[in-house]
C-alpha positions, 0 to 999 in steps of 0.5 A: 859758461855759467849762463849757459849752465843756468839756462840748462838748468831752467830748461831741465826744470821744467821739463821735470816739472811740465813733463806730464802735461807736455806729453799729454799736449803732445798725444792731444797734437798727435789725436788732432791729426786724423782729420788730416790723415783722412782728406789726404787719403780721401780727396782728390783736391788735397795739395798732396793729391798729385803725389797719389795718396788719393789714387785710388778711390777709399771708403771710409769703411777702410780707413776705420779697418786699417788704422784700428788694425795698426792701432790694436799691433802696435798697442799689442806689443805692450801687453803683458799675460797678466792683464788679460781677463774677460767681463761680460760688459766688453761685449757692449764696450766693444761694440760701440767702439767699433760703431764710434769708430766706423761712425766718426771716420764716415762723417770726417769722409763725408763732411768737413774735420771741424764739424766731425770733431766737435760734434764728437766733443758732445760725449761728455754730455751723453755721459752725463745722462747715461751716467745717472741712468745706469749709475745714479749719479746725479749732475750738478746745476753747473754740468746742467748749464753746460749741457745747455750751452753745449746742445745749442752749439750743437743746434748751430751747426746741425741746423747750419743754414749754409749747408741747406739741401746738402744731404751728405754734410747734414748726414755727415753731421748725424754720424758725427753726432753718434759717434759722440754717443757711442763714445760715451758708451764706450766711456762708461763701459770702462767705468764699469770694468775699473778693475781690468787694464785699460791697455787690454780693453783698448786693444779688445776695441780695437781688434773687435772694431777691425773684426766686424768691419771685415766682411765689409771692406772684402769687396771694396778697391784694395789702397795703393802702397803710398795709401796702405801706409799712410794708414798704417802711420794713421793707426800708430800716430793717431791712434795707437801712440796718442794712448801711451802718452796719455796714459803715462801723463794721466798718473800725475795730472788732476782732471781739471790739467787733463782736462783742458789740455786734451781741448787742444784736440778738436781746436788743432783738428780743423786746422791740420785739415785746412792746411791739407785741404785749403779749398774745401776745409775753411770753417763757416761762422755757424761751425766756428760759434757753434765749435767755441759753445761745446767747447766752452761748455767742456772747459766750464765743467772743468774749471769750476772743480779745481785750480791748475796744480803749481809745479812745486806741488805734490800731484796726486793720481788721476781718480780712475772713476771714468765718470769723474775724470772723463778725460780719455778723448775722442777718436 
């Protein structure tokens, strides 16, 4: 009996002492599943296909529609009155969200999950240099490095011999690219609205990004009810949930915790996908190299600035400074 108390005890302990990274390894989980949820509505080779989620053919324009729809009403329902407010610079903000968000969905459509994924990784790169021209903020000899390394990665999987002639992954790519862009603007628009809710502007993103694809998807095969709702699951666990756990675990993690733990992201991405799609979604060597150089180059930026916080250490809040801390992660 007093083992079992003692072993209760631990267990207790650390999740008292890991409840913050454990919670931001779970939102990171739940942010890995989109290239899962769009090849299960997309493909008809998917081992789920037989079941009818890929019954009715689905652009992706829909996809990004419903899951930012889902997304803002279920984010909705935890605003308060007091933080709305308005700044000139969600117009910008907004519209790169909606084009990182209909950008990224088209390129997981069009080519593989892995190499969407990691291409979109290459925002924290777009930040550094959109951060000295809008800020002044000049990057260190390190985040140089960095972006070297990581715009090789980059070149490897762009510029992917086994993929010569296949106009759609080679357009794909290019999507993903910017969708790394428009996320980085996103990133700094956020820096320069500090002091506004990032609840408030999220949901704003959102309902902007559902706003401007309307007009599009009028036209376009409306989804059966298994697909309807898959959607809806895709823009309250994948989108919409993720944000509450990141939010509530941001508060007690330094930048360098946060910032490695989200890398779990674009590592479990491809994976989810394979195991939906294991025809189509393997990744060749050019991806898997290419994948390991952006992602190292993130996790050099942020190893170098500090050492992992000790369970018996006081963790002090995240710095909001966006640029600094750059950890909210991608779409």
């Amino acid at each position: 009996m007093a083992h079992g108390c003692s072993v209760k005890s631990v267990f207790k302990s650390f999740l008292k002492a890991y409840r913050p990274h454990l919670g931001l390894a779970l939102a990171a989980l739940l942010w890995s599943l989109s290239g899962a949820f769009t090849k299960l509505l997309t493909r008809d080779d998917s081992l789920f296909a037989p079941l009818g989620f890929a019954e009715v053919p689905i652009d992706p324009l829909h996809i990004a529609f419903g899951r930012t729809v889902a997304g803002a009403l279920f984010l909705g329902c935890f605003l308060k009155p007091q933080l709305l407010t308005w700044q000139w610079a969600m117009i910008p903000t907004a519209i790169c969200f909606a084009l990182m968000n209909a950008s990224y969905v088209t390129a997981m459509v069009m080519g593989s999950a892995a190499n969407a994924v990691l291409l979109q990784y290459t925002s924290p790169f777009w930040l550094l240099l959109g951060a000295f021209w809008l800020f002044g903020d000049k990057p260190k000899v390190g985040e140089l490095l960095a972006l070297l390394v990581g715009l090789f990665g980059v070149f490897l999987i762009v510029f992917d011999p086994a993929t010569e002639g296949e106009i759609s992954r080679w357009e794909a790519n290019v999507l993903a690219l910017a969708s790394g862009f428009f996320f980085a603007g996103v990133v700094l628009g956020l820096r320069r609205m500090r002091g506004v809710s990032p609840l408030f502007l999220t949901v704003i993103n959102m309902g902007f990004a559902a706003l401007v694809l309307t007009p599009f998807i009028r036209e376009l095969p409306m989804p059966n009810y298994l697909q309807t709702v898959t959607i809806i699951l895709y823009g309250i666990l994948q989108f919409g949930l993720p944000y509450l756990l990141t939010a509530s675990s941001l508060k007690h993690l330094r930048p360098v915790e946060a910032g490695l733990i989200m890398l779990l992201e674009p590592m479990l991405n491809p994976i989810w996908a394979w195991l939906v799609c294991p025809a189509t979604e393997s990744m060749d060597g050019n991806t898997l190299w290419g994948g390991l150089l952006i992602l190292g180059a993130i996790a050099f930026r942020y190893v170098p600035t500090g050492c992992l916080v000790r369970p018996n250490e006081p963790r002090p809040a995240l710095d909001q400074n966006p640029n600094r801390s750059q950890n909210t992660p991608p779409q």
